[in-house]
C-alpha positions as a Markdown table, in Angstrom:
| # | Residue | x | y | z |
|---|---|---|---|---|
| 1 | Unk | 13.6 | 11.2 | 6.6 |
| 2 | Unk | 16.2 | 11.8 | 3.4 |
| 3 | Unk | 16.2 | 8.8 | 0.9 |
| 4 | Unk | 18.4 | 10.8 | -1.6 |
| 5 | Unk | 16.9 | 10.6 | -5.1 |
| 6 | Unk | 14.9 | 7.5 | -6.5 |
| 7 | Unk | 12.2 | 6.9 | -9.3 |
| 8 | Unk | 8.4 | 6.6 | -9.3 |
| 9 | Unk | 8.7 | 3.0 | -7.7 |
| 10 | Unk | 5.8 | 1.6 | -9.9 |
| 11 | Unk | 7.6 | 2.8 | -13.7 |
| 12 | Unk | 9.1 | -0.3 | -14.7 |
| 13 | Unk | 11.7 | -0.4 | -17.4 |
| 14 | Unk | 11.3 | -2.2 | -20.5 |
| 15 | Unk | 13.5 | -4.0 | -22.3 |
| 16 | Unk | 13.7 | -1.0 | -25.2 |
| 17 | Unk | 14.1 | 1.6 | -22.9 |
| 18 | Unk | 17.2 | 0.7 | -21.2 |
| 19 | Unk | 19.4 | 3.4 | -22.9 |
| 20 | Unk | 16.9 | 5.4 | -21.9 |
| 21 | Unk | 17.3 | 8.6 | -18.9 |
| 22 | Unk | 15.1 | 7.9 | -16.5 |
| 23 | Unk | 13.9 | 11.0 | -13.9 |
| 24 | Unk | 14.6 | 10.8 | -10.3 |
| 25 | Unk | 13.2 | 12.6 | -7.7 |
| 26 | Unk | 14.0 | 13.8 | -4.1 |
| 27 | Unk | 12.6 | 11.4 | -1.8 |
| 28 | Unk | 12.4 | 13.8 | 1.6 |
| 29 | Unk | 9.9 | 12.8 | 4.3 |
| 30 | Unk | 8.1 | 16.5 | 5.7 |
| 31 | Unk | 6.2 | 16.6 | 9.1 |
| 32 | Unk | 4.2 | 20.0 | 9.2 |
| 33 | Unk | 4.7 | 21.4 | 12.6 |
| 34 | Unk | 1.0 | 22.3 | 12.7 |
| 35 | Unk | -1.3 | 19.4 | 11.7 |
| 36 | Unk | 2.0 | 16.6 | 12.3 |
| 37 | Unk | 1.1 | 15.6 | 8.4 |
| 38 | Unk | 4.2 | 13.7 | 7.7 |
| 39 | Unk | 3.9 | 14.0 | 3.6 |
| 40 | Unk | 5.6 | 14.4 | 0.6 |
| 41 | Unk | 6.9 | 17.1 | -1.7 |
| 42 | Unk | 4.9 | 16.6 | -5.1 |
| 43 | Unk | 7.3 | 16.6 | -8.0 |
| 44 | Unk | 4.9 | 14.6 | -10.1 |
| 45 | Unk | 0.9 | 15.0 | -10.7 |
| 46 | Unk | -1.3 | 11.7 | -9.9 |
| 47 | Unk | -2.1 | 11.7 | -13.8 |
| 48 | Unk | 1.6 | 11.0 | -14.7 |
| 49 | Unk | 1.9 | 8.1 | -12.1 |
| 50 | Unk | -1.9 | 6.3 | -12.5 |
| 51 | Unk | -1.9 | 7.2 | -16.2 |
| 52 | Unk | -0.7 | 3.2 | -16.3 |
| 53 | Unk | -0.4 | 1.6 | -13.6 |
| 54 | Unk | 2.0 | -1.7 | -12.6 |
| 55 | Unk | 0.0 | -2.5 | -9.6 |
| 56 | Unk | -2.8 | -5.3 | -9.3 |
| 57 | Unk | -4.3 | -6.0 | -5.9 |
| 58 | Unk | -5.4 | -9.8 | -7.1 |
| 59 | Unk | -1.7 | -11.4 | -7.0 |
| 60 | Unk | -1.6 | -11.8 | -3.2 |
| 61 | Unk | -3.5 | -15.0 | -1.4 |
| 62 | Unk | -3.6 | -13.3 | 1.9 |
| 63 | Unk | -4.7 | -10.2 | 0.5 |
| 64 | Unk | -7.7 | -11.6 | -1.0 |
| 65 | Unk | -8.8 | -13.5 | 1.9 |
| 66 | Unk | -8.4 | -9.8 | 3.6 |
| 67 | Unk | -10.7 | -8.6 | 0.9 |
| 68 | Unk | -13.2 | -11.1 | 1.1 |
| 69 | Unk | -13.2 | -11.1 | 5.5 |
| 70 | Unk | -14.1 | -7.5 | 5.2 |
| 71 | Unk | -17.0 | -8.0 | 2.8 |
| 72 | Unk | -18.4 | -10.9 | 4.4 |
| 73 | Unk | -18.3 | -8.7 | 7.6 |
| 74 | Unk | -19.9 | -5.4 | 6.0 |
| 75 | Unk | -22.6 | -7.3 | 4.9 |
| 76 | Unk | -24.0 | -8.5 | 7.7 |
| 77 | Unk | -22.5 | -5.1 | 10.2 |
| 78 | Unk | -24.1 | -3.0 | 8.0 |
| 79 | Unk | -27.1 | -5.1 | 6.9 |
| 80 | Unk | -26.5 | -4.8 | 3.1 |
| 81 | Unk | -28.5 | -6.1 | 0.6 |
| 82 | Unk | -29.9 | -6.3 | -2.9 |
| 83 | Unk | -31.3 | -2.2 | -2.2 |
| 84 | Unk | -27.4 | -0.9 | -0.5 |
| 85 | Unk | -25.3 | 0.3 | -2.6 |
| 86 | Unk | -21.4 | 0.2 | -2.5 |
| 87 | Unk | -19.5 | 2.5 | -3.8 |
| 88 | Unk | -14.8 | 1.3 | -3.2 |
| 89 | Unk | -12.3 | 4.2 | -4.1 |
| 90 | Unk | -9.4 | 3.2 | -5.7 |
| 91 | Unk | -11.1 | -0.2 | -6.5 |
| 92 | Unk | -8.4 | -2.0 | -8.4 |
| 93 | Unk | -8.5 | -5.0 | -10.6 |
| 94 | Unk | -12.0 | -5.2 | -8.7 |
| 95 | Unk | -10.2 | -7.8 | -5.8 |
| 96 | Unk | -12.7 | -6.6 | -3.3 |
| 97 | Unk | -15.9 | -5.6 | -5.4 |
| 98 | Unk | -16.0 | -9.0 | -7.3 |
| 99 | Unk | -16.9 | -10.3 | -3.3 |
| 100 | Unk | -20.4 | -7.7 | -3.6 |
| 101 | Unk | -21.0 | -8.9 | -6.9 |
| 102 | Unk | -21.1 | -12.6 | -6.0 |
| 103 | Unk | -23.9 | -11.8 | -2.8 |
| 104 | Unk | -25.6 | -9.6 | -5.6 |
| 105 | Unk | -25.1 | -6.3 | -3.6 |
| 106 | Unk | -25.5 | -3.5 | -6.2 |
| 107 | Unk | -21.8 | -2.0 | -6.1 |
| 108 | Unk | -19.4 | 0.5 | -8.0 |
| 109 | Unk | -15.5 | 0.6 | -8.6 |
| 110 | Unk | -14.3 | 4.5 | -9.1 |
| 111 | Unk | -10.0 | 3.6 | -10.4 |
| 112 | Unk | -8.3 | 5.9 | -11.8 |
| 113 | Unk | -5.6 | 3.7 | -13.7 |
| 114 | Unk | -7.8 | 3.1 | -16.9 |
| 115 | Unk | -5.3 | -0.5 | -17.5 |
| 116 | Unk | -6.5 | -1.6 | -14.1 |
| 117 | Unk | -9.7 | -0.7 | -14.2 |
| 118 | Unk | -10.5 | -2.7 | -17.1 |
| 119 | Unk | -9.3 | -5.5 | -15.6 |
| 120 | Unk | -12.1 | -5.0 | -13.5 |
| 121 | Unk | -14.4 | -4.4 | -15.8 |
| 122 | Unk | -13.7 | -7.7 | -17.3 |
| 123 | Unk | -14.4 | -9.6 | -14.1 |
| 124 | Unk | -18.3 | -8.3 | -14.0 |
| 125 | Unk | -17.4 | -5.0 | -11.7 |
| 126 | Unk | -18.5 | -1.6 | -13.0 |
| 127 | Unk | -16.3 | 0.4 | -12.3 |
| 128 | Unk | -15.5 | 4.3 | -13.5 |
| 129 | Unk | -12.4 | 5.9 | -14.8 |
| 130 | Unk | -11.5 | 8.7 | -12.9 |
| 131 | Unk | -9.9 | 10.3 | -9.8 |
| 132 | Unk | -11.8 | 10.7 | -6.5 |
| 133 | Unk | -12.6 | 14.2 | -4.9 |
| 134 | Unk | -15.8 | 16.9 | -5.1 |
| 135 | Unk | -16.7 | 16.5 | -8.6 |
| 136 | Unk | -16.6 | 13.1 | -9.0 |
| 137 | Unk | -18.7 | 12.5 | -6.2 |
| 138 | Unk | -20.9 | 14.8 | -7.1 |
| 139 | Unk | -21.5 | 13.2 | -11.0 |
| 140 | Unk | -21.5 | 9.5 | -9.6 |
| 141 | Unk | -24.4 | 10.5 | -6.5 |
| 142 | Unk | -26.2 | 12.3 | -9.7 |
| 143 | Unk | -25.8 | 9.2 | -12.3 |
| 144 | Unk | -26.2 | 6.5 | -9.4 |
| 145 | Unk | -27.3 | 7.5 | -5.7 |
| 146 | Unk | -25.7 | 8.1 | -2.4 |
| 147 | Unk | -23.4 | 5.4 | -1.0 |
| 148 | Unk | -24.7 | 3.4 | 2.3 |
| 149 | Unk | -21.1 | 1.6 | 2.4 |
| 150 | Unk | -17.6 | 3.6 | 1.1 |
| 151 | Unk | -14.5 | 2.0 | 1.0 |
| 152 | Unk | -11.1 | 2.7 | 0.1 |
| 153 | Unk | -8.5 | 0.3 | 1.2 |
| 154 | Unk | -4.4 | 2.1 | 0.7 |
| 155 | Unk | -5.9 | 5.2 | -1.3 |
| 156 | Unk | -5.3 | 7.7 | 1.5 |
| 157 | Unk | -1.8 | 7.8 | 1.4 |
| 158 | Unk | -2.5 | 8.4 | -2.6 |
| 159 | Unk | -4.3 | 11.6 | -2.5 |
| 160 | Unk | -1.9 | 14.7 | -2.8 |
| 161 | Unk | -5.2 | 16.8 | -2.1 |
| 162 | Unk | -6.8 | 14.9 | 1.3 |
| 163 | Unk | -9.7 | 18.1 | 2.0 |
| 164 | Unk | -10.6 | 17.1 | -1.3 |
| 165 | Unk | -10.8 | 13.7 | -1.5 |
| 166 | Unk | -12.6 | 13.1 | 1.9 |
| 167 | Unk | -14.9 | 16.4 | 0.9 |
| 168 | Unk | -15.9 | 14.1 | -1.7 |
| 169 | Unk | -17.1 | 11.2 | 0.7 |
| 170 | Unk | -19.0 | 13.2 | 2.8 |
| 171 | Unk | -20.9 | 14.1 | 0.0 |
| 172 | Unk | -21.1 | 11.2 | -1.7 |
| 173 | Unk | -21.7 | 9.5 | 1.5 |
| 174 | Unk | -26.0 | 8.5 | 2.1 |
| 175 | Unk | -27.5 | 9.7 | 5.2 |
| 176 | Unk | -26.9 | 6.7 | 7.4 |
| 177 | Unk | -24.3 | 5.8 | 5.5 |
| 178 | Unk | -20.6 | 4.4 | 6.3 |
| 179 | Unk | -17.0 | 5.0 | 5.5 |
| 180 | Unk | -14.1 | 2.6 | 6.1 |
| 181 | Unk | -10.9 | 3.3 | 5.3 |
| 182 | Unk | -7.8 | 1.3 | 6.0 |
| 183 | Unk | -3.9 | 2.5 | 5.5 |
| 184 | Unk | -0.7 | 1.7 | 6.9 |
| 185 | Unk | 0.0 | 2.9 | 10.9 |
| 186 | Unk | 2.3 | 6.1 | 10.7 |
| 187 | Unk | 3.5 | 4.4 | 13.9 |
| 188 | Unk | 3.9 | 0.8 | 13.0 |
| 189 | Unk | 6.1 | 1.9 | 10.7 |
| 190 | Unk | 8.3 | 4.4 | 12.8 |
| 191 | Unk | 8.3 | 1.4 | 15.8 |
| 192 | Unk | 9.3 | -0.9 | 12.9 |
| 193 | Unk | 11.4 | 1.0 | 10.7 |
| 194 | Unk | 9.3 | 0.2 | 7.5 |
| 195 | Unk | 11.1 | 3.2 | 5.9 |
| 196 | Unk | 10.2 | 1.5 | 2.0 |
| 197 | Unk | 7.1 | 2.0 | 2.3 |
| 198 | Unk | 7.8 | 6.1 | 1.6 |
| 199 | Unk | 8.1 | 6.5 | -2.2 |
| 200 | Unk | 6.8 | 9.2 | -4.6 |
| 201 | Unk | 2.8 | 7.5 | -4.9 |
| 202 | Unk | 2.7 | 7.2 | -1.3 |
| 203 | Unk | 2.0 | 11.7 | -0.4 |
| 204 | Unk | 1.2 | 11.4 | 2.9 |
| 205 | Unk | 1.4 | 9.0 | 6.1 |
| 206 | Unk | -0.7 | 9.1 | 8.9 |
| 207 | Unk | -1.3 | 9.0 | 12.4 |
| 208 | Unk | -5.0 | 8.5 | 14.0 |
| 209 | Unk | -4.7 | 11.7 | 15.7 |
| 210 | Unk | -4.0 | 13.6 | 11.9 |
| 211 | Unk | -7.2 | 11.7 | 10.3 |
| 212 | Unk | -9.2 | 12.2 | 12.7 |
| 213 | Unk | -8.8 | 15.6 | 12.6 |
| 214 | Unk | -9.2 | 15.5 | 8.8 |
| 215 | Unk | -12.4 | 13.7 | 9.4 |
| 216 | Unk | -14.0 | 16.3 | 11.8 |
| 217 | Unk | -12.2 | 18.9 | 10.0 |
| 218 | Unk | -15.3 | 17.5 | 7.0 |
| 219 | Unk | -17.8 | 17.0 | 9.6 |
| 220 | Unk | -17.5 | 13.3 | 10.1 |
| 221 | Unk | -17.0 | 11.5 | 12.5 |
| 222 | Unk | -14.9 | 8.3 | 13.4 |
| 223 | Unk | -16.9 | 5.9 | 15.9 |
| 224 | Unk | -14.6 | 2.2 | 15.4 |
| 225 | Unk | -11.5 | 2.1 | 14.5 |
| 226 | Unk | -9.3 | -1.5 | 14.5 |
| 227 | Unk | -6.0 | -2.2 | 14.4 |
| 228 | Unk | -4.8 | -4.9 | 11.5 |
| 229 | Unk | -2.1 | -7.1 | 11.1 |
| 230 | Unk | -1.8 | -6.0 | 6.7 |
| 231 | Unk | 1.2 | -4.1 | 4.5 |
| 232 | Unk | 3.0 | -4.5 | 8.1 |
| 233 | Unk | 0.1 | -2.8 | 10.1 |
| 234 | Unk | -2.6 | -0.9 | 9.3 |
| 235 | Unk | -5.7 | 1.0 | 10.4 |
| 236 | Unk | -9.3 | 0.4 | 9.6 |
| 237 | Unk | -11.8 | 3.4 | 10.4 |
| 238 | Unk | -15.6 | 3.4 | 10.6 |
| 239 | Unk | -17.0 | 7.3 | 10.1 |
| 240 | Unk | -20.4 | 8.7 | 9.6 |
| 241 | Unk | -22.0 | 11.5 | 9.2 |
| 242 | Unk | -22.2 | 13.6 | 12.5 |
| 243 | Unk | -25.6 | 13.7 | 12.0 |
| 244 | Unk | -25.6 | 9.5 | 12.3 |
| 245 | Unk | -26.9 | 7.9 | 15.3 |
| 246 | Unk | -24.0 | 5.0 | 15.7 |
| 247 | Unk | -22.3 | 5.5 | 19.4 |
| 248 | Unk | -18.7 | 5.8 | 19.5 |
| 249 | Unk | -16.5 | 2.9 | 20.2 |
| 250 | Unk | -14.2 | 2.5 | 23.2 |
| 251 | Unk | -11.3 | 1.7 | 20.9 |
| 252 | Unk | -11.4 | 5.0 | 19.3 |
| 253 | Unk | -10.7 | 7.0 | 22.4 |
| 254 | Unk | -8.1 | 4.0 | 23.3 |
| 255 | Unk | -6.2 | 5.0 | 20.7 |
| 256 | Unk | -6.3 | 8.2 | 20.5 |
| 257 | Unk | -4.7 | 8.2 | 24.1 |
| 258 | Unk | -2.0 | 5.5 | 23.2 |
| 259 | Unk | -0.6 | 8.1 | 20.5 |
| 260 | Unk | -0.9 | 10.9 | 22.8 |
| 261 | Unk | 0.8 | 9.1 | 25.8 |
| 262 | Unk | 3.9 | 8.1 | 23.5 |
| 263 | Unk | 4.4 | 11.8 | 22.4 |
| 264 | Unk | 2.7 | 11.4 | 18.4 |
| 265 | Unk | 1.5 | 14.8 | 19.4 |
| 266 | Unk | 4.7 | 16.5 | 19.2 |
| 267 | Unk | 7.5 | 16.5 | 16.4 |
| 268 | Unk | 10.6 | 16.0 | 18.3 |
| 269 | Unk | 9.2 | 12.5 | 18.3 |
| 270 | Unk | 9.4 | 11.8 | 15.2 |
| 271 | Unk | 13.4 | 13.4 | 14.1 |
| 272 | Unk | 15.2 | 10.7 | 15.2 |
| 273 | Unk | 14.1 | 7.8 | 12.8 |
| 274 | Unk | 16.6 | 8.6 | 10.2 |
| 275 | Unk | 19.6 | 6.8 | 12.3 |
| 276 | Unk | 17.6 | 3.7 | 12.7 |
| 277 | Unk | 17.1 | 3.6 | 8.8 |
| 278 | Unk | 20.4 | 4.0 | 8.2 |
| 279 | Unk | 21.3 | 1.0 | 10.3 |
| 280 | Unk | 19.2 | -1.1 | 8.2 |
| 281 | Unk | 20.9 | -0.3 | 5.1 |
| 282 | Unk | 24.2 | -0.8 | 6.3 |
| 283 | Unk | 23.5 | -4.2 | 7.7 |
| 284 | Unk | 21.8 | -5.2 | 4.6 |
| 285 | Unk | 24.7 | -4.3 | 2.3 |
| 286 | Unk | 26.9 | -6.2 | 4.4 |
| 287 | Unk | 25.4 | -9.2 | 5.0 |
| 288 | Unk | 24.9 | -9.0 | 0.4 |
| 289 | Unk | 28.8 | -8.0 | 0.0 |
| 290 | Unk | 30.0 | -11.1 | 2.4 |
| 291 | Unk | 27.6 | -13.6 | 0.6 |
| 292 | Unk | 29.0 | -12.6 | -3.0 |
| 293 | Unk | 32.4 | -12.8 | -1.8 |
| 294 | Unk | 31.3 | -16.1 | -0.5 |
| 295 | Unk | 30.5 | -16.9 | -4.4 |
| 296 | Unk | 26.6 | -17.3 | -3.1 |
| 297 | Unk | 23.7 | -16.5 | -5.2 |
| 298 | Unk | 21.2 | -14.0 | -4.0 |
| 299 | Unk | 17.9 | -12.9 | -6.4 |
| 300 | Unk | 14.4 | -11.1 | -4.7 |
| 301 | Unk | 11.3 | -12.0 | -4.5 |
| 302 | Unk | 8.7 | -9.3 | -5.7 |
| 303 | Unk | 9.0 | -6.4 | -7.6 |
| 304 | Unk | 6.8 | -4.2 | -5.4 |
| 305 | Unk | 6.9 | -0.2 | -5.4 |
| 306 | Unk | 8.2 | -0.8 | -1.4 |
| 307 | Unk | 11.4 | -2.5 | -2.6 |
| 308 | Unk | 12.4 | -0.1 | -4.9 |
| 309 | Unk | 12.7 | 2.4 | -2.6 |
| 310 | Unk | 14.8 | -0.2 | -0.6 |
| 311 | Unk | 16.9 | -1.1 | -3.6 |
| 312 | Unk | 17.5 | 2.9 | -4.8 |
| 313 | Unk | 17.8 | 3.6 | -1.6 |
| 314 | Unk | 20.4 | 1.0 | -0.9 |
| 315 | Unk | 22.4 | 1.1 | -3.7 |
| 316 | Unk | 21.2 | -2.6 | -4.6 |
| 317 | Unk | 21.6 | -3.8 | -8.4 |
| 318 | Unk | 22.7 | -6.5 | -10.4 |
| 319 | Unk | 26.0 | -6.4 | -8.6 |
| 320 | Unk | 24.0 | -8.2 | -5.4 |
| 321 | Unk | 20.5 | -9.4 | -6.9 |
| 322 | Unk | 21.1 | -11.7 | -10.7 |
| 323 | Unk | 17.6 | -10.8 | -10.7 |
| 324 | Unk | 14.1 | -10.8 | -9.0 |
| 325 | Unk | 10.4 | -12.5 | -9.8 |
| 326 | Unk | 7.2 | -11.4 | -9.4 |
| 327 | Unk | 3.6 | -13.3 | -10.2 |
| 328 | Unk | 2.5 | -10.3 | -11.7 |
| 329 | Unk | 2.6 | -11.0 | -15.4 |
| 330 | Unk | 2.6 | -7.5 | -16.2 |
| 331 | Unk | 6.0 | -6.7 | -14.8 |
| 332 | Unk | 7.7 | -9.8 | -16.3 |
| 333 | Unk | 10.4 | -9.3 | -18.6 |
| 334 | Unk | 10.7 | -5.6 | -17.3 |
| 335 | Unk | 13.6 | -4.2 | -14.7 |
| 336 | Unk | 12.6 | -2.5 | -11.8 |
| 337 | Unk | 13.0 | 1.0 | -11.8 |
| 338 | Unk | 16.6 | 2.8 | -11.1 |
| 339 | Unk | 18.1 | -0.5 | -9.9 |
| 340 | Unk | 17.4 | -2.1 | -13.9 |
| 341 | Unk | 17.4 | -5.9 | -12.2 |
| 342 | Unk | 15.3 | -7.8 | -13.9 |
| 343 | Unk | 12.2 | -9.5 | -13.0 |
| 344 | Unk | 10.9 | -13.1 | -13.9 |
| 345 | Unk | 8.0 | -15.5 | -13.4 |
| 346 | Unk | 8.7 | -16.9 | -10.0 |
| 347 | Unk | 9.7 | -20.3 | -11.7 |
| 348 | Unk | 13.0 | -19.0 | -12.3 |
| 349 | Unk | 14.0 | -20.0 | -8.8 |
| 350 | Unk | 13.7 | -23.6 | -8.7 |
| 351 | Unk | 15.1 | -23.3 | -12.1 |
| 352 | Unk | 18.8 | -21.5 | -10.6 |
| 353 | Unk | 18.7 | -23.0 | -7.4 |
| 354 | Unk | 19.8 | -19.6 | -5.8 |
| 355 | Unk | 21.2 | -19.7 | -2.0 |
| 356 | Unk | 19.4 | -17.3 | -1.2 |
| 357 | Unk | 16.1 | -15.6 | -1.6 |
| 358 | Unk | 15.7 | -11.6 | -0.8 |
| 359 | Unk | 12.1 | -10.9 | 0.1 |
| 360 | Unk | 11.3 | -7.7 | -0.9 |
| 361 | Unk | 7.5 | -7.7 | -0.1 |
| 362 | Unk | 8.4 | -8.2 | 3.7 |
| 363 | Unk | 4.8 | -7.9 | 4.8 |
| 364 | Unk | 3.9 | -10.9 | 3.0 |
| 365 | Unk | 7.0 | -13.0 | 4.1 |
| 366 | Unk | 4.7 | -15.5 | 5.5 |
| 367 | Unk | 2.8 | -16.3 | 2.8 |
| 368 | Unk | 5.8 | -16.3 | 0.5 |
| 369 | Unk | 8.3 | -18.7 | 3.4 |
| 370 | Unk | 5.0 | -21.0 | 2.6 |
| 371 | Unk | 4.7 | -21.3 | -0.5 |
| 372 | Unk | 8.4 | -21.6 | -1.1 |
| 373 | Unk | 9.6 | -24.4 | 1.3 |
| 374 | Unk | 11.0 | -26.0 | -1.9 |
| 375 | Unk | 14.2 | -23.7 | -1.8 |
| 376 | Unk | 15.0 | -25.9 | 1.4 |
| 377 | Unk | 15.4 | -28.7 | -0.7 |
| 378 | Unk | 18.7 | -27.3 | -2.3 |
| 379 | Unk | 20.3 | -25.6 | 1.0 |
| 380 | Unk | 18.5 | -22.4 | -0.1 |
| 381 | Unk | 17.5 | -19.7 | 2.4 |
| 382 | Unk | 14.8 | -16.8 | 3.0 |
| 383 | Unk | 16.5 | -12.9 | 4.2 |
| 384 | Unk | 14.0 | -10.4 | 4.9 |
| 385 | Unk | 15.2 | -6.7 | 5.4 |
| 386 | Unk | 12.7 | -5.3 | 7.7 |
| 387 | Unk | 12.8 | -4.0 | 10.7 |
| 388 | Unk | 16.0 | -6.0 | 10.9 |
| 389 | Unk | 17.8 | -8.4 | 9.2 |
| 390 | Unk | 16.5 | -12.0 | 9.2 |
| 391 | Unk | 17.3 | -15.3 | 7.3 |
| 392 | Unk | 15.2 | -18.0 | 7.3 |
| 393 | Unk | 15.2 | -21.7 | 6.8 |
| 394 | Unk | 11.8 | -22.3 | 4.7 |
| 395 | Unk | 9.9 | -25.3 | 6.3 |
């Protein structure tokens, strides 16, 4: 999959740095004809992209409600309590851990964007500055004690070394203890053609026949795995030690033969996802070129790191989108990256009146169609991009 050249999605562009060059990289989709890892060159070291980071789990509804669902049904699958311990990877603005620290379940946050995890911090979740892998699971099971419950919700995919980032959880991991990890579905988005969600912080993408062998690889062992409806459908794992005594769920070989049975086992299935990709972009650009010859107004919703690579990708600037919004105060009054549209505070809409309404976080349309039935009032209409084109009347 070839997506020309684009920046790191999540570097926005201030105001003062406009003039400015701004690196791009080759954005080239690999799948290893050994272990099918579809991944990512690395042209840039995690430091460089977390060093400050733009993104802050908190400013979704939905995703919240995710975050709290899952804790609510930890607590009572796993039988935590004022002894557990909970140890998230990757832990944010402290979204999910702020749900622990409200049952007073001892917990710890391990982020490596120091911005972010202050944020956290400030909310009442401890939480420790660095990257994931060997050594620092090693100093946090030494300074705190093994983990009954780890968690790491869209980390995966952010780990350019994976044997030593899930080396890390089996040490760091208590006897009896339990990993979940969720991530996107390697084949949700090849059935869907959820192409932006391949940028630069995302290094790998994943199948459950890779991470479960990446798992066993680290002797341990995946005994539930569920399907979810999240950032356009994901995976959650359950793994434990092999050593653990939990039986294996029937989903787990279910799946494992639905991937096999639709060929996910062999690389000519994946080759021919460029052409559907490429479709996309074309009917994007001209349903955007007839509505400004049409004099309409089009601006986005969102400034996440998935529509960048849509807009780079695309060719999208200021000559199709006056501009785009986001809730996320931090990236007001900044441009998004290679495209240089700039992003306002959601008001902005009702304030232009615009006929219509890009949604650029297209996994969260529903939630965004809700909470802006008001552009009905004015005409106004909802496009999302993915898998195909759609306009919607907001009700």
């Amino acid at each position: 999959m070839d997506l020309g050249v684009t920046p790191l999605c999540e570097t926005y562009i201030s105001s003062d740095q406009l003039n400015d060059m701004e690196p791009f990289y080759p954005l080239h989709a690999l799948i290893c004809d050994s272990c099918l890892l579809v991944q990512l060159d690395e042209y840039v070291t995690p430091d460089e992209i977390y060093g400050e980071y733009a993104y802050f789990s908190s400013y979704s509804d939905s995703w919240l409600r995710h975050a709290s669902d899952y804790c609510d049904m930890a607590e009572e699958r796993f039988e935590l309590g004022p002894e557990s311990f909970v140890v998230e990877l990757a832990s944010n603005d402290g979204y999910l851990l702020r749900n622990f620290v409200a049952k007073k379940i001892p917990c710890l946050g391990i982020e490596p964007a120091a911005n972010v995890a202050d944020v956290a911090r400030e909310q009442g979740v401890e939480t420790v500055s660095k990257f994931f892998g060997v050594n620092t699971a090693e100093s946090v099971k030494r300074d705190y004690r093994a983990a009954d419950v780890i968690v790491g919700n869209n980390v995966l995919a952010h780990v350019p070394d994976l044997n030593d980032f899930v080396a890390g959880m089996k040490i760091l991991l208590a006897e009896q203890g339990v990993v979940t990890m969720e991530f996107p579905h390697l084949i949700r988005l090849i059935d869907e053609s959820q192409f932006d969600t391949i940028y630069h912080e995302h290094f790998s993408y994943f199948s459950y026949l890779v991470v479960e062998k990446i798992f066993r690889e680290h002797d341990l062992e995946i005994f539930d795995v569920q399907e979810l409806p999240t950032h356009g459908g994901s995976l959650r794992i359950f793994a434990q030690h092999q050593s653990a005594a939990r039986s294996k769920e029937a989903s787990v070989d279910r799946l494992l033969n639905e991937e096999t049975s639709r060929g996910f086992d062999r690389v000519e299935t994946y080759v021919d996802f460029q052409d559907k990709v490429n479709e996309i972009k074309r009917n994007l650009l001209a349903f955007l070129i007839e509505a400004k010859r049409d004099g309409k107004q089009v601006v986005g919703y969102g400034a996440p790191g998935k529509g960048n690579t849509l807009l780079n990708y695309c060719g999208i600037g200021t000559d199709f989108l006056d501009y785009t919004v986001d809730r996320n105060p931090y990236k007001q009054g900044k441009y998004t990256p290679g495209s240089r549209i700039p992003i306002l505070a959601p008001e902005k809409i009702r304030e232009t009146r615009p006929d219509y309404v890009l949604i650029l976080p297209w996994n969260l349309k529903d939630e965004i169609a809700s909470s802006h039935a008001y552009v009905a009032e004015w005409g106004g209409q909802l496009v999302v991009p993915i898998p195909k084109l759609e306009i919607l009347t907001p009700t």
